[in-house]
N, C-alpha and C positions, 0 to 999 in steps of 0.2 A: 516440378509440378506445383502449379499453386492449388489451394483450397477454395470453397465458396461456402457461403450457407444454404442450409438445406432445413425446408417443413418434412419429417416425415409424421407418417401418418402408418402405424401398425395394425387399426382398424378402419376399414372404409367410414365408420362415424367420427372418428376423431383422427383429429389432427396433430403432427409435432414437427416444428418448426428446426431446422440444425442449421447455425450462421458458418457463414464461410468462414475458412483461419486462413486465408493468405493477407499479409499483414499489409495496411496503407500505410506513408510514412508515419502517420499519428497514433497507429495502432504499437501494442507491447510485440516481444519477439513471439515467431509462431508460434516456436513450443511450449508459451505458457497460457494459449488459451484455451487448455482445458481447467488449467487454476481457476479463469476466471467467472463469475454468474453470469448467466445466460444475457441478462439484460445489459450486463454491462459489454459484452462481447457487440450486440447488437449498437451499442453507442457508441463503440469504439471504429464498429466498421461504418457509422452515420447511417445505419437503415431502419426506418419502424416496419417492426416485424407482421405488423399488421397491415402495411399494405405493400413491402417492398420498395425495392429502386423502381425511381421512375426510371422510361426507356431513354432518356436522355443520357443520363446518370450512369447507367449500364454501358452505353455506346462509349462512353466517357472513359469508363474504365477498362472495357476493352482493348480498347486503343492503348491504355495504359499499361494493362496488365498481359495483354497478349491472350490466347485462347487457352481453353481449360484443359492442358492436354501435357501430356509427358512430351522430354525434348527429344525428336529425333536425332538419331546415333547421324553421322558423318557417312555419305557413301564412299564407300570405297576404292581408289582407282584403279582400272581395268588392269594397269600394270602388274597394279599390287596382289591384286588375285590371280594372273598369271604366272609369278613368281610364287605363292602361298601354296599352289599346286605342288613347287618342289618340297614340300616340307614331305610330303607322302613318303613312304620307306620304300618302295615301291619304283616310284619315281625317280629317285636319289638311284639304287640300283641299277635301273638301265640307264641314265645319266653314266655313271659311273663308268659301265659296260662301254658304251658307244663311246665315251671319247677315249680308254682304252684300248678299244679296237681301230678305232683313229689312229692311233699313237704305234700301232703294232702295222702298221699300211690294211688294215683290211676295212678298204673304206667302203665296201657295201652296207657291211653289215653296223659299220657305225653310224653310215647315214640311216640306215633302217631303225635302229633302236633310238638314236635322234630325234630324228621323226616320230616318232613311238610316245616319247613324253612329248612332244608337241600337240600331239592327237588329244592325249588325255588330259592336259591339262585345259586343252579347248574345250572338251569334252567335259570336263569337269566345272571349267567355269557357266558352262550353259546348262548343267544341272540346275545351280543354285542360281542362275539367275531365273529359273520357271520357279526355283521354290520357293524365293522372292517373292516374286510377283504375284504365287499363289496366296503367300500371305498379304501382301499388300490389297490384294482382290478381296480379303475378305474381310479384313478390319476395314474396309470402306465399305461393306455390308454389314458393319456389324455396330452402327449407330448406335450412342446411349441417348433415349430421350430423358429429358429431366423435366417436371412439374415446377414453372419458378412462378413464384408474386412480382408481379411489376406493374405496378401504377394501382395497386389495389384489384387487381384482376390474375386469375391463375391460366398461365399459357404454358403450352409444350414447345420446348425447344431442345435443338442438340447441344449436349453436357459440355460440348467445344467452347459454346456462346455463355456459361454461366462466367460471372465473375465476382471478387472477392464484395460479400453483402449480401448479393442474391439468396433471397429464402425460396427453399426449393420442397415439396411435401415430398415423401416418400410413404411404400406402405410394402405389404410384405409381397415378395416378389421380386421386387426392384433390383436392379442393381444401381451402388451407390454412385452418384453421379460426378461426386466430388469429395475432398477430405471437408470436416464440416465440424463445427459445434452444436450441440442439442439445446433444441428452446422449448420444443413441447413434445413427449413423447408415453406410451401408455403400451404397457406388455412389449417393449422394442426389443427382437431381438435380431444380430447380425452373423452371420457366420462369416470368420476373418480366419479361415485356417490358411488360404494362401499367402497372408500376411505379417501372422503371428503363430501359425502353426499348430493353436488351439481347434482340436476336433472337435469340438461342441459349440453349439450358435452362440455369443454372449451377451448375456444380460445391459441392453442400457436404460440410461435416465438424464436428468437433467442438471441432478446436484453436481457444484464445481468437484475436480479432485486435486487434494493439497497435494504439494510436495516435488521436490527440484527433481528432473528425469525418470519421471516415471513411466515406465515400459509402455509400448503402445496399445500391450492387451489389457493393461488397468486401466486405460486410459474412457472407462464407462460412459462421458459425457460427450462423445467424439464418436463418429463415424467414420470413415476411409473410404477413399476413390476405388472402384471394383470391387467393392468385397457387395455382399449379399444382405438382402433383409429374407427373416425367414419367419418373422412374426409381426 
């Protein structure tokens, strides 16, 4: 997954700006741009925070950097889930059964219980391909818009199209569009318990934080993709 910058914004009067961290080849490694000062993150990814990437610039890096989106998993082939069905203890059982009974001439009942895991494994694989689909149905209803600056002007687009520079506002409510560095932020806070597993919203800001691997939940100057604003 890459990162982008993001403005949030914890009150509809004020604004705070959080830069993308996915890294251009001229930018430091990801993980240390919470080390660095907000301005120098914004110089690193070449965007002013005042008025954003132009849309040229943006189109630019899109193309470069791909969409703002986690990598889907590999489908799986039809075979491979027609076999996965025998892993069932179940399955294996009358598998077992039937060609057993095969083996002993009593071939009714081994074609029957044959047939039997044939059923169910069809049956099984057209389970999961509706639960699939039900998922797939609804994470394409379930669009993140993101607030970003470009060309000096703030537009709504889907969190797909951000990319690394893009300053994006946020405020409370939101959910986070992208992983991101803070440039301006006031009373910020994010609930990241899906993330880090911290049951309380936490506290951010704008000051860098020192120090070689530091955990994602100290990580104060930094926001994450899906997690929540709740101030």
């Amino acid at each position: 997954m890459e990162s982008r910058p993001i403005r949030s914004r914890s009150r509809p009067e004020r604004s705070s700006p959080v830069p993308q961290l996915t890294a251009t080849p001229e930018a430091p490694a990801e993980n240390a741009w919470y080390e660095l000062p907000g301005d120098q993150v914004a110089a690193s990814l070449e965007v002013d925070p005042a008025h954003g990437l132009t849309a040229a610039e943006a189109a630019s890096r899109l193309q470069q950097y791909g969409p703002n989106k986690f990598a889907e998993g590999k489908t799986e082939p039809r075979w491979r889930a027609f076999v996965r069905q025998y892993y069932d203890a179940m399955q294996i059982v009358l598998l077992v059964a039937g060609i057993g009974s095969l083996a002993i001439k009593q071939w009714g009942t081994g074609l029957v219980l044959l047939l039997l895991t044939i059923f169910n494994a069809i049956l099984g694989m057209h389970q999961e391909g509706k639960a699939a689909a039900a998922v797939a149905a609804l994470q394409k209803m379930m669009f993140i818009k993101a607030k970003v600056h470009r060309d000096g002007e703030l537009l709504e687009v889907n969190a797909e199209e951000l990319v690394p520079g893009d300053i994006v506002s946020i405020e409370a409510g939101d959910i986070i569009p992208a992983d991101g560095r803070l440039l301006q932020a006031s009373t910020l806070e994010v609930a990241e318990a899906a993330l880090t597993g911290e049951s309380l919203p936490v506290s951010k800001g704008v000051d860098a934080v020192g120090g070689e691997d530091v955990p994602l939940g100290d990580r104060t100057d930094m926001v994450f993709m899906n997690t929540n604003t709740t101030r």
